[in-house]
C-alpha positions in Angstrom: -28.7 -15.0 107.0 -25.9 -14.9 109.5 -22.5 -15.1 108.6 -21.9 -17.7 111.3 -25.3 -19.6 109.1 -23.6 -20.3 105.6 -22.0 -23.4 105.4 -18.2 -22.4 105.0 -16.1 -24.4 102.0 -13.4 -26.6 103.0 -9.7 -24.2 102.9 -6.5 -26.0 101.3 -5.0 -25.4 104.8 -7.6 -27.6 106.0 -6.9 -30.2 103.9 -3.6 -29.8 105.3 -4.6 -30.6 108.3 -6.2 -33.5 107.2 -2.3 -35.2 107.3 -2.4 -38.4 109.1 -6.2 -37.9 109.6 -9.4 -39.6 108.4 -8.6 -40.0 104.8 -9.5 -37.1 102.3 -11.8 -37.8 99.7 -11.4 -37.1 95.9 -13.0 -37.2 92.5 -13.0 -35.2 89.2 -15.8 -32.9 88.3 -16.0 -31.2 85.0 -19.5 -29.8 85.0 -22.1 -28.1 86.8 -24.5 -31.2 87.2 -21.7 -33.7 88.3 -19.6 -31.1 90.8 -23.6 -31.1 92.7 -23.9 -34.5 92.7 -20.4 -34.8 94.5 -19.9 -32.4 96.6 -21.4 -33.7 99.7 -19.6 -36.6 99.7 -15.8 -35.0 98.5 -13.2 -33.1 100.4 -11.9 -32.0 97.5 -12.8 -31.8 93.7 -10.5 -31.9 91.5 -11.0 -29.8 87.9 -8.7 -32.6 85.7 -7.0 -31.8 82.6 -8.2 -35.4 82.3 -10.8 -33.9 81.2 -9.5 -34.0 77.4 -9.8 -37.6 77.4 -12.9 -38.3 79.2 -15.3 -35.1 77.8 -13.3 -34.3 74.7 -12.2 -37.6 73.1 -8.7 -36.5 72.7 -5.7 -39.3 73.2 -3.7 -37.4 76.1 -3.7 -34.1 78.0 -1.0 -32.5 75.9 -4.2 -31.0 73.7 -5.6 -29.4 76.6 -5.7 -25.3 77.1 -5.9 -22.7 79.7 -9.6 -21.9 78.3 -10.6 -25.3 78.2 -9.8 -25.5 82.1 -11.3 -22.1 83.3 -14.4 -22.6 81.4 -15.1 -26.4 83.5 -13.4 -24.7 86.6 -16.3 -21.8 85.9 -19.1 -24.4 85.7 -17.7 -27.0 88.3 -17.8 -24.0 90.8 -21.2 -22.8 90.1 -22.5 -26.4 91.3 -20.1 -27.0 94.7 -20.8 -25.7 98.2 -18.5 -27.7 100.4 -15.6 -29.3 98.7 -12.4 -27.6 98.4 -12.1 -27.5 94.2 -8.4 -27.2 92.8 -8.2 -26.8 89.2 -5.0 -28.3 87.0 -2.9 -26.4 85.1 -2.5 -27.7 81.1 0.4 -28.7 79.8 2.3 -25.8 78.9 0.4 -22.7 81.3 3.3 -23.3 83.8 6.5 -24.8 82.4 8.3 -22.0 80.8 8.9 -19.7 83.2 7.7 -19.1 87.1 6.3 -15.9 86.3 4.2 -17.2 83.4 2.9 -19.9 85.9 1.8 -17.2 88.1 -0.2 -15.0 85.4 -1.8 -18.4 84.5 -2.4 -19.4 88.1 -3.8 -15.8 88.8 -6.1 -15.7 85.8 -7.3 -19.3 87.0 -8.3 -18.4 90.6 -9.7 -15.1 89.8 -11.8 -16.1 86.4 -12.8 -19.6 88.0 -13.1 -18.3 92.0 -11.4 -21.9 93.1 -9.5 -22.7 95.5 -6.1 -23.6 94.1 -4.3 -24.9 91.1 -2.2 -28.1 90.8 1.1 -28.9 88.8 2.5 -31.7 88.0 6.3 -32.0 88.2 9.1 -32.6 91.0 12.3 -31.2 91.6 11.9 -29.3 88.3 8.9 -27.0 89.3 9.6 -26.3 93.0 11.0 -22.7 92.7 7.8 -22.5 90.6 5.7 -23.9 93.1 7.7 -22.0 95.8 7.1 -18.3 93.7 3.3 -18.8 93.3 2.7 -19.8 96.9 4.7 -16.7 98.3 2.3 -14.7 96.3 -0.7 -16.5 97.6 -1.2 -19.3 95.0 -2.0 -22.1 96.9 -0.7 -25.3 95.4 -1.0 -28.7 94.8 2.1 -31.2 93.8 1.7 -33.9 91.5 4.6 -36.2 91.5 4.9 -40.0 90.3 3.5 -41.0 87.2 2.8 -37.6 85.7 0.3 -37.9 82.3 1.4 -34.5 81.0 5.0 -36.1 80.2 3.8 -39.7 78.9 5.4 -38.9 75.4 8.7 -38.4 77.1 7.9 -41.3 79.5 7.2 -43.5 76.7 3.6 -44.1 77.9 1.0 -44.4 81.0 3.2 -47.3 83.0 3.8 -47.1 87.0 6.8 -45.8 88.2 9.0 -46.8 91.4 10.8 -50.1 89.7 14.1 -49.2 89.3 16.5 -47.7 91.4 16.9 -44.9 89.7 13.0 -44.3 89.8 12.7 -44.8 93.1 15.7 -42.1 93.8 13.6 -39.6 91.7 10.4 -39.9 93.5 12.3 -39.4 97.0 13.8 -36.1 95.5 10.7 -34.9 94.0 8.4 -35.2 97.3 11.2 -33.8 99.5 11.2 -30.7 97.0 7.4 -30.2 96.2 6.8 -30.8 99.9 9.0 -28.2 101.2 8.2 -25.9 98.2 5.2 -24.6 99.9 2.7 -27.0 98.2 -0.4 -27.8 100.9 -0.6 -31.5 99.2 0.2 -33.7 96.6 -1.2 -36.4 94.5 0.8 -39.2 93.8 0.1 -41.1 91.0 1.0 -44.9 89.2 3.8 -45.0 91.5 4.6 -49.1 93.2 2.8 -49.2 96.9 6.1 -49.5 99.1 7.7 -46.6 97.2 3.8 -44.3 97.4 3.5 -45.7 101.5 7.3 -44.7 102.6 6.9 -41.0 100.7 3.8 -40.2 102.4 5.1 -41.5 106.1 8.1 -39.1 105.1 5.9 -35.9 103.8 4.7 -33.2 105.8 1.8 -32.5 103.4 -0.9 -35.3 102.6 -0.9 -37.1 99.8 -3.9 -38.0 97.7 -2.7 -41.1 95.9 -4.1 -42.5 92.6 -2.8 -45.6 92.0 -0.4 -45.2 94.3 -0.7 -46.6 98.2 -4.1 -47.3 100.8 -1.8 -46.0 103.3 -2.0 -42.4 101.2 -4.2 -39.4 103.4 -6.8 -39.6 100.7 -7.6 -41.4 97.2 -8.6 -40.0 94.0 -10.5 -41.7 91.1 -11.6 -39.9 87.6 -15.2 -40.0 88.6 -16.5 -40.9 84.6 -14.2 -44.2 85.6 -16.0 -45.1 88.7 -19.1 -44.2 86.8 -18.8 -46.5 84.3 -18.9 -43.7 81.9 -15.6 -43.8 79.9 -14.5 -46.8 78.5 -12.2 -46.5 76.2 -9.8 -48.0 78.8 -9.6 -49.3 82.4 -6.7 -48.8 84.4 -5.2 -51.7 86.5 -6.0 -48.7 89.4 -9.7 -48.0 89.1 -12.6 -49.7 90.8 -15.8 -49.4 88.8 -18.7 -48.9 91.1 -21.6 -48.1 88.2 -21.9 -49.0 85.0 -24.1 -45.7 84.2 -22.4 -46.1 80.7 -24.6 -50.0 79.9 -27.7 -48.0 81.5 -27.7 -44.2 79.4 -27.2 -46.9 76.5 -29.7 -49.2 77.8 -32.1 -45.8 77.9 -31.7 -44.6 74.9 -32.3 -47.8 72.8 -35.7 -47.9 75.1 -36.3 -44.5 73.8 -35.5 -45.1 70.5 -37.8 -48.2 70.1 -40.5 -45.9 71.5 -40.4 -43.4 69.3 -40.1 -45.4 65.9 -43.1 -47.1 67.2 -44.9 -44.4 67.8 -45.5 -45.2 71.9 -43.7 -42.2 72.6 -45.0 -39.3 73.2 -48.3 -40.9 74.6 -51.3 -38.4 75.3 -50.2 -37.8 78.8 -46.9 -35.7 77.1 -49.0 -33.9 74.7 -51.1 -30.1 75.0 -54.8 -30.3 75.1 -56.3 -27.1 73.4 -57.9 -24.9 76.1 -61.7 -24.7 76.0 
């Protein structure tokens, strides 16, 4: 086949230049299966440490490791043809010190074959984000409500009430958007506050709780599944409930089985003559 006949990926600059555009489309994959079943309908898929909650049962993202991350980045890839796929970077890969950010970031992209990593953080991590990018890490922001810092937060609330709020938020998106990052999400922050910040930003913003008026939306996809119920945010729209139905299945099953219908002849071997 021709080069100019395989069906090219979308780039982080193109999402770039999806800024003030037909919105970008977003949701989480964490596995093979899911990442196929997405991809023709997402710009982007995003690789979530989110992933501890929904896959792994845990009570936050804080328990989540590099590992963890490149082996769902590994499968998530092997399913995707189109999207753009950015894998997150667990709590702790990135904080210490830029150049440990960048050995991280590196092993991610070259172990996973992604497309880019994202960070949360604002002012704090710009010369990180800045010193990855210069070295040809492409980054997303994350700025807002930011889950990797809910026990210094004090718990998963919105942001943007206060004054004082509202003053970070400005700072951080000025920083992470002129740190070099090609997006950012912004997350559980009040809809004036998530609407000015992404009329000021050069770089789209992929809002999640945040603002309509954001470049593009992301949802955990397990949420808009129906899949993971442990909680509902005020944020998510549920557009399935696969969760009732797997249920729903398996007690069908179940019934069968203890009654003997299943298997029926027709999923049985016949002895060749």
């Amino acid at each position: 086949m021709s080069a100019a006949g395989i069906q090219k990926r979308i780039t982080p600059p193109r999402i770039s230049a999806m800024k003030g555009g037909k919105p970008i489309v977003c949701l989480t994959a964490y596995t093979t299966p899911m990442a196929r079943l997405l991809d023709e309908h997402c710009d982007l898929l995003l690789v979530g440490d989110s992933l501890g909650m929904v896959l792994y049962g845990m009570e936050s993202t804080i328990g989540v490791t590099l590992d963890m991350m490149i082996a769902h980045g590994k499968a998530v890839m092997r399913g995707v043809g189109k999207a753009c796929v950015v894998v997150d970077m667990p709590f702790g890969s990135y904080q210490e010190s830029k150049e440990i950010a960048f050995r991280n970031a590196v092993r991610i992209l070259q172990e996973t074959g992604c497309d880019a990593v994202k960070l949360e953080g604002g002012e704090e991590m710009a010369e990180t984000i800045a010193f990855l990018t210069k070295r040809g890490v492409p980054v997303m922001g994350h700025i807002g409500l930011m889950p990797q810092q809910v026990q210094t937060a004090g718990g998963y609330r919105s942001v943007g009430h206060s004054e004082h709020e509202t003053s970070k938020i400005r700072r951080d998106a000025h920083a992470v958007g002129g740190s070099g990052a090609f997006a950012v999400v912004i997350e559980g922050t009040v809809e004036p506050l998530a609407r000015e910040v992404t009329s000021a930003m050069h770089v789209p913003t992929i809002g999640i709780g945040a603002s309509s008026a954001c470049d593009g939306q992301v949802l955990v996809s397990d949420d808009i599944l129906g899949l993971f119920n442990d909680f509902t945010p005020r944020f998510v729209k549920r557009y399935d409930e696969l969760g009732k139905r797997i249920s729903a299945a398996a007690g069908a099953y179940a019934d069968e089985v203890r009654s003997r219908q299943f298997p029926a002849a027709e999923h049985t071997f016949k002895r060749r003559s």
